[in-house]
Backbone bond lengths (Angstrom), bond angles and torsions (degrees), N, CA, C in turn:
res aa  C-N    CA-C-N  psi(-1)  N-CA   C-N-CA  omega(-1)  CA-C   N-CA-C  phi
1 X - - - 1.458 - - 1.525 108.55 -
2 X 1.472 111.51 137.50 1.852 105.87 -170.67 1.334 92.41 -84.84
3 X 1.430 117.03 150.50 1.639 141.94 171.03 1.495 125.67 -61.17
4 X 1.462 111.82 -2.46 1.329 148.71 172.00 1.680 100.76 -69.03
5 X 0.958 107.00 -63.38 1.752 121.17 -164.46 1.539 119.20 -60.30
6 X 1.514 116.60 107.53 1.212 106.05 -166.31 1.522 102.72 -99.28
7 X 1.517 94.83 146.02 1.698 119.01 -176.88 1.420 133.11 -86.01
8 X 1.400 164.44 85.33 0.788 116.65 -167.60 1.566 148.65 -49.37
9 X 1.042 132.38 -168.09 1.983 114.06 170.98 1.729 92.46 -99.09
10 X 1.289 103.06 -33.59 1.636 112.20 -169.71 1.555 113.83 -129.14
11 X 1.208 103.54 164.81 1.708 96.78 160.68 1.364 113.80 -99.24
12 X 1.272 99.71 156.42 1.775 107.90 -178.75 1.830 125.11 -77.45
13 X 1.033 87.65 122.30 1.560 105.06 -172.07 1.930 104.75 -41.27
14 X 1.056 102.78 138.14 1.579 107.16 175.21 1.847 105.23 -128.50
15 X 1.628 95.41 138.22 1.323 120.13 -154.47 1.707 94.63 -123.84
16 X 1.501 126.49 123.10 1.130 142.05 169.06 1.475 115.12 -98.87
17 X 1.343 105.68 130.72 1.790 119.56 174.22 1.474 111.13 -131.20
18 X 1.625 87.34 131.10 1.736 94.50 -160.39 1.523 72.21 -120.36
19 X 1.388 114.36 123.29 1.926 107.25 139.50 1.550 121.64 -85.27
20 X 1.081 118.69 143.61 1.325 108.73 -152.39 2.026 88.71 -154.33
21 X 1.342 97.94 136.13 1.576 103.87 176.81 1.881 91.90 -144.98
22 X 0.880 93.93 131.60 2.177 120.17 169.87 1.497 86.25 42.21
23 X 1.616 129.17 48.70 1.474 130.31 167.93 1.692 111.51 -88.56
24 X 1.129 119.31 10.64 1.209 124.09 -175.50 1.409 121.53 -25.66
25 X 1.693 104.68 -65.73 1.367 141.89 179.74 1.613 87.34 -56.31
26 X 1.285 128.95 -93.36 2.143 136.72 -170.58 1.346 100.88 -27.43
27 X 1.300 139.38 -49.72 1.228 143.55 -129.43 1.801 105.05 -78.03
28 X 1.014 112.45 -43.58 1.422 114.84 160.09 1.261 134.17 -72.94
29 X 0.803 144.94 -36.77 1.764 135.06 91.85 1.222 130.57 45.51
30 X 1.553 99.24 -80.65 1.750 129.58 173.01 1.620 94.35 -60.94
31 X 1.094 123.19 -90.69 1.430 152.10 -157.47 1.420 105.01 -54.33
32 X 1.326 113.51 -10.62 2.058 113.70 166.32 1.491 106.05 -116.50
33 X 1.641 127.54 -3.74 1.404 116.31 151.40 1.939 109.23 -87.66
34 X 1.035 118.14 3.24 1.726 115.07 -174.69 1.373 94.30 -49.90
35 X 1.619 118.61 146.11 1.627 100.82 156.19 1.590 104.29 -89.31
36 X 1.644 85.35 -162.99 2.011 100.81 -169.59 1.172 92.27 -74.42
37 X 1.318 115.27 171.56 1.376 125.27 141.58 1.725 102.40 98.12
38 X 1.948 108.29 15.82 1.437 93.27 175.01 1.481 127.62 -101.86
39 X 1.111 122.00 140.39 2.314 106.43 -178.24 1.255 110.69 -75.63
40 X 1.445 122.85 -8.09 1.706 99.04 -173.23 1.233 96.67 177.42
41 X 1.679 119.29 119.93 1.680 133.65 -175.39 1.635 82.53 -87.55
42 X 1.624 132.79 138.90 1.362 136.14 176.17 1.880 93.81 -117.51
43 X 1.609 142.12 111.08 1.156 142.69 171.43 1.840 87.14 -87.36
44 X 1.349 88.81 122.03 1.589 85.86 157.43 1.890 109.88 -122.50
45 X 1.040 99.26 106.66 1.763 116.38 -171.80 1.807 98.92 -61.84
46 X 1.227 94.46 129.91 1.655 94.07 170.71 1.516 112.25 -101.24
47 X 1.606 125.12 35.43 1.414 152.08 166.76 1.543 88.84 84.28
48 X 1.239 122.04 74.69 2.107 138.75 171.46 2.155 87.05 -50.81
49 X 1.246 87.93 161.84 1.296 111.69 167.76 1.166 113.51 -118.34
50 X 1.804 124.38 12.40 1.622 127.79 -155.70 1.644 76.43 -130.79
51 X 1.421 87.44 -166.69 1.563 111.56 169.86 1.734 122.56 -86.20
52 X 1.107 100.47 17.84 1.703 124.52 -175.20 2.365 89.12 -31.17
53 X 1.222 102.37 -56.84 1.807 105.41 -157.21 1.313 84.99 -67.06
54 X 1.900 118.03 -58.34 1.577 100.56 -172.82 1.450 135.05 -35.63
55 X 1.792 101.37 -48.24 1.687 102.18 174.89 1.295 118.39 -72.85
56 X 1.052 128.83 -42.94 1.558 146.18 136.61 1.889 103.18 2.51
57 X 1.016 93.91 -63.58 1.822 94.00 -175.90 0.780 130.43 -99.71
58 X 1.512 113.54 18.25 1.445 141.64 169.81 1.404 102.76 -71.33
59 X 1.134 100.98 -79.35 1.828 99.94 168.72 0.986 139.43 -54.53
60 X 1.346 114.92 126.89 1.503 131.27 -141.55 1.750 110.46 -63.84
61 X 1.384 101.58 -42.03 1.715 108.81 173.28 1.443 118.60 -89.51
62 X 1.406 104.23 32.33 1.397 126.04 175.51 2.000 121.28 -61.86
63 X 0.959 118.36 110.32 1.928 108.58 168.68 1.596 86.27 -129.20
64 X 1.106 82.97 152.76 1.513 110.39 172.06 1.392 112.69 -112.10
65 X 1.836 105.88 153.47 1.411 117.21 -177.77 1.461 128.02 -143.04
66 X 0.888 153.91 104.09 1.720 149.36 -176.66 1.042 113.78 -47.48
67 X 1.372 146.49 137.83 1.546 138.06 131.16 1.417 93.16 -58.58
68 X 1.505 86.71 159.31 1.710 115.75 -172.69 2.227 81.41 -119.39
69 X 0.936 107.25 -11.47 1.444 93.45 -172.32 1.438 99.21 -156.88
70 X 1.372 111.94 -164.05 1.832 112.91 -175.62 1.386 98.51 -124.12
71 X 1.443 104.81 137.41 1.798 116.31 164.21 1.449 90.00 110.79
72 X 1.714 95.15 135.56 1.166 122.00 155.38 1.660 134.19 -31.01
73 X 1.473 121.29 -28.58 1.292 142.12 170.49 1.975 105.25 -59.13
74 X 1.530 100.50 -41.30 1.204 105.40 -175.10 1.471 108.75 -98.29
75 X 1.594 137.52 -49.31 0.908 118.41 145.08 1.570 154.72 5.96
76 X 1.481 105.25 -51.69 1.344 106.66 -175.73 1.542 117.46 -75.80
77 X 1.723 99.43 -46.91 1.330 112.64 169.68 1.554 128.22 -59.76
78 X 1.289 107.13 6.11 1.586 124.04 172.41 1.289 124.25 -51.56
79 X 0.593 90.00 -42.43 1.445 104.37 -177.20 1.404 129.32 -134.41
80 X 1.753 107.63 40.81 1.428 131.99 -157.21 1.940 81.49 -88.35
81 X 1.575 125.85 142.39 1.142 141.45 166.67 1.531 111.98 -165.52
82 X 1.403 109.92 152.90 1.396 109.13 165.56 1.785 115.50 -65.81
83 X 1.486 102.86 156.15 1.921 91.96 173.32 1.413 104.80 -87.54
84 X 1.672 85.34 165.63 1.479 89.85 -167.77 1.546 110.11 -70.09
């Protein structure tokens, strides 16, 4: 391998964003097809009328997030940040 080629030390953490509104019922579902190898399931609730946060915080790599507004368009960017 040439001495040129940079490596990482680690691999880069991967971060999942589900928007999710009255998904209560899907959400377990979702969260037992995840594959391995993820750092952090992100539910961003579009304010559910179900138990959407309860199941939501069931799972262990669970954060939670608010819409500031309604629809998926806004949703995603919810919880838009640099990694740590």
């Amino acid at each position: 391998m040439p001495d040129d080629v940079y490596l990482p030390a680690s691999l880069p953490s991967i971060s999942v964003v589900i928007p999710a509104l009255n998904e209560a019922r899907n959400l377990p579902h979702v969260f037992a097809r995840l594959p391995g190898g993820i750092h952090e399931v992100i539910v961003v609730d579009g304010h559910s009328l179900d138990d959407t946060c309860a199941v939501a915080a069931a799972e262990t790599r669970y954060q939670n997030s608010k819409q500031t507004r309604t629809g998926k368009g806004n949703a995603l960017p919810a919880d838009s940040r640099p990694p740590p």
